[in-house]
N, C-alpha and C positions, 0 to 999 in steps of 0.2 A: 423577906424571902430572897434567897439566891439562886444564881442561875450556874447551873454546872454542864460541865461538857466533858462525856469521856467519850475516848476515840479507843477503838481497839480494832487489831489487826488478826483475822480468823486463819486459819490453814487454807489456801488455796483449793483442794479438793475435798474440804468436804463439801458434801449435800446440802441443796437449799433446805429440807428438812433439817438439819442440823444446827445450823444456823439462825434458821425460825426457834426453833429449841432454847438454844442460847440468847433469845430477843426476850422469847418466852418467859422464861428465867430471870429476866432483869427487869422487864416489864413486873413481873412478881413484885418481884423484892423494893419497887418502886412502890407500889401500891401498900406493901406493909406497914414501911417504911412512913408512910404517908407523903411522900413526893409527890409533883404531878410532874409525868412525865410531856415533855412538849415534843417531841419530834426523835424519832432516829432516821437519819441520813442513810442510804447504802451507795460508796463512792466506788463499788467496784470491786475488782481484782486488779493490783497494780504490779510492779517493780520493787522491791524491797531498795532501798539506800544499801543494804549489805545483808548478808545471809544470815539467817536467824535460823538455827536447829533444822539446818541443810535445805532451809524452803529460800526460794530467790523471789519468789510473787508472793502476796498478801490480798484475802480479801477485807476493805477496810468496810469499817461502821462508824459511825457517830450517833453518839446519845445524846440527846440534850434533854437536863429537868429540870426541875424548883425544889428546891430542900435547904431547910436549915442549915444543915449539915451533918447530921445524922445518919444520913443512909450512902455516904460516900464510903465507908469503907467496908460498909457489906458489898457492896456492889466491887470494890477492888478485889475482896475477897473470894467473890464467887469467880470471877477473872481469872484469878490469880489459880485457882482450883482448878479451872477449867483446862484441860488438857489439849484442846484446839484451838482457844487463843495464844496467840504468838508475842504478843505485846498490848499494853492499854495503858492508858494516862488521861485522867481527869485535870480539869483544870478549873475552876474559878473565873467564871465567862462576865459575870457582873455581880459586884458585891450585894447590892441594894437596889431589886426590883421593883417602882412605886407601883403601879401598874400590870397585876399580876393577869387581870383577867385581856387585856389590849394585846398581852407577850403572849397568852395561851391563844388569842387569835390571829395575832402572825404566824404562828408559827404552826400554827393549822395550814392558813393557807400556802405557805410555804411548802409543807407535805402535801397539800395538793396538785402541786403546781408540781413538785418533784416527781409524783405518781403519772401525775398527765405527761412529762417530761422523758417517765420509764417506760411509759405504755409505748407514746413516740416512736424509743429508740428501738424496742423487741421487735415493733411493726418494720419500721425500717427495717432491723436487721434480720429480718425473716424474709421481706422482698428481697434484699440483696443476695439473702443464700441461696433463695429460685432464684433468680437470677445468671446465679453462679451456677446454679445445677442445669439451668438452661444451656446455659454456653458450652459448660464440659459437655453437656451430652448433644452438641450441636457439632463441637471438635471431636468427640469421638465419632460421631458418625460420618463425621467429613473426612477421617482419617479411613475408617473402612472402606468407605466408599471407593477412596485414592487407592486402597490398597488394592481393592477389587479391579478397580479399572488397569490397575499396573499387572496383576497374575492376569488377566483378560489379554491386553497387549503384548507380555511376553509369551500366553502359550498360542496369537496368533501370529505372533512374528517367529517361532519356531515351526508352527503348520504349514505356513505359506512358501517359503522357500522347498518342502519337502513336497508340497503339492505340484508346484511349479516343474520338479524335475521328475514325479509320477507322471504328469499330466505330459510331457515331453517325449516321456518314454525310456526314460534313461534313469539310471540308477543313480538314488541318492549319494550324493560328492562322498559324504563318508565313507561310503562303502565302495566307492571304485578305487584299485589298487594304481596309482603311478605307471605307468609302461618303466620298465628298465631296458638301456639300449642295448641293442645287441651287439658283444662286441666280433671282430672279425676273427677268423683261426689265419692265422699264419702259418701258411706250409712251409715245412721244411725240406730244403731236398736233398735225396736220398742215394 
């Protein structure tokens, strides 16, 4: 038996459905085939090296099975069909497997450790988004608040000086007119 490895790069948006779809499908074609599939990898959504058919990210996959060699070019095939993969390439990971059933339990636990490794990260990365939503909505309300207390001090810093000169008895500064001086008539004589 040989061991193969195809890596293929999916469109950035599609759907996890979709993608399951396309495991779906190869997973199949494994099983007809008579391969034993050992493990697919999900490494993400990454940076592309260069733009492929206007996408700059990729989401990648790795397959790894056991086959003769016989069901490698259905499997490029159906790839190759497939209208959301972006790219794929099989390779030839080890000629001559002695030890078929040792490499199906590495590579189990390997997928285990990988899933324990994804559960990890989604947990992580779920506290960090509350997290995130804690604090925006911690700055947002610290910013109302700021805002409130500033329209609070500007409409009592406009009340107070106007209370100041009701409370006096005198009319608010605005509204008294300047005296203009009087000037004097000069008589002329007659």
């Amino acid at each position: 038996m040989r061991e193969y490895e195809t890596t293929f790069i999916v469109q950035p948006e599609i759907s996890d459905e979709g993608s399951q779809a396309i495991l779906a499908k190869l997973d199949g074609i494994l099983e007809t085939g008579g391969a034993t599939r050992l493990m697919c990898e999900d490494h993400g959504k990454r940076k592309l090296a260069y733009e492929v058919r206007k996408f700059h990210k990729g989401h990648y996959y790795t397959l790894q099975f056991l086959d003769g060699g016989q069901v490698v070019p259905e499997v490029e095939r159906v790839l190759r069909l497939e209208e959301s993969v972006l790219r794929f390439l099989t390779i030839l990971e080890n000629e001559e497997v002695e030890d078929v059933e040792a490499r199906k339990a590495s590579a189990a636990e390997a997928e285990d450790e990988q899933t324990k490794r994804a559960t990890e990260r989604a947990q992580r990365e779920a506290e960090e988004a509350a997290s995130r939503r804690e604090a925006e909505e911690a700055e947002r309300l610290a910013a109302a608040t700021a805002a409130a207390e500033a329209a609070e001090a500007a409409a009592a810093a406009e009340a107070a000086p106007a209370e100041a000169e009701v409370a006096e008895g005198e009319a608010p500064a605005a509204e008294a007119a300047p005296e203009a001086p009087v000037a004097e008539k000069e008589e002329t004589p007659s």
